[in-house]
N, C-alpha and C positions, 0 to 999 in steps of 0.2 A: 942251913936252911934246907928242909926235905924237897921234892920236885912238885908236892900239893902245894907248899907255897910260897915256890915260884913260879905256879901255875896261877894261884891268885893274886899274885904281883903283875904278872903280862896281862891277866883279865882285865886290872883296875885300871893298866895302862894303855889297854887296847882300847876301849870304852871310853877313857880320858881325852888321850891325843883322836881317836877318830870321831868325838862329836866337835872338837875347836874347828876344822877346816868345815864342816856342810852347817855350823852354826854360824861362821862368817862369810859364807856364801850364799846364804838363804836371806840372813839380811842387807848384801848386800845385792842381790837379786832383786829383792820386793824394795828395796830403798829406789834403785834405777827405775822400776816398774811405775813405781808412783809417780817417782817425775817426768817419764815419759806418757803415762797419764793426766798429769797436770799443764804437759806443755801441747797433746795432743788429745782433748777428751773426746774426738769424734772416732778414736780409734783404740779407746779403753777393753772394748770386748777384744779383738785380738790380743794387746799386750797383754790381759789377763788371763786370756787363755794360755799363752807361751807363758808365761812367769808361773802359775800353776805345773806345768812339764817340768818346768825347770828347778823347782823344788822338791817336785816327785826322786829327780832324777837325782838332787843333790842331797837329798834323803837316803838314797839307797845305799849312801857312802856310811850311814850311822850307822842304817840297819846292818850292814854287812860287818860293822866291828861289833856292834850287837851282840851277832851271832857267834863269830869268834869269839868273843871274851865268855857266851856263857859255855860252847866249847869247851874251854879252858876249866871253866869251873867245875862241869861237872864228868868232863870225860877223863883228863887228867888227872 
């Protein structure tokens, strides 16, 4: 195998394993958010605003394999 593709091999994998961890964090993020909205709904506007951060923030973990992997693809 040449190093173009094993460069599209770590792309597929980079992109693979880095959306499992902020897709299982995001839902369980907004899962906790609800129910601390359903046990607190006079205090929904803040939880919602931290649970929004929080997503942003566990977002940035996809976008950044994202970025790697298209790296990969098209630099190497």
């Amino acid at each position: 195998m040449d190093n173009k593709g094993l460069a599209l091999l770590g792309a597929g994998f980079a992109i693979g394993f880095g959306a499992i961890g902020p897709g299982a964090g995001i839902g369980y993020l907004v899962g906790k958010s609800v129910e601390g909205i359903a046990r607190q709904p006079e205090a929904s506007g803040d939880i919602r605003t931290t649970m929004f951060i929080g997503i942003g923030v566990t977002e940035a973990v996809a976008l950044y394999a994202l970025v790697i992997s298209i790296l990969l693809i098209f630099v190497a």
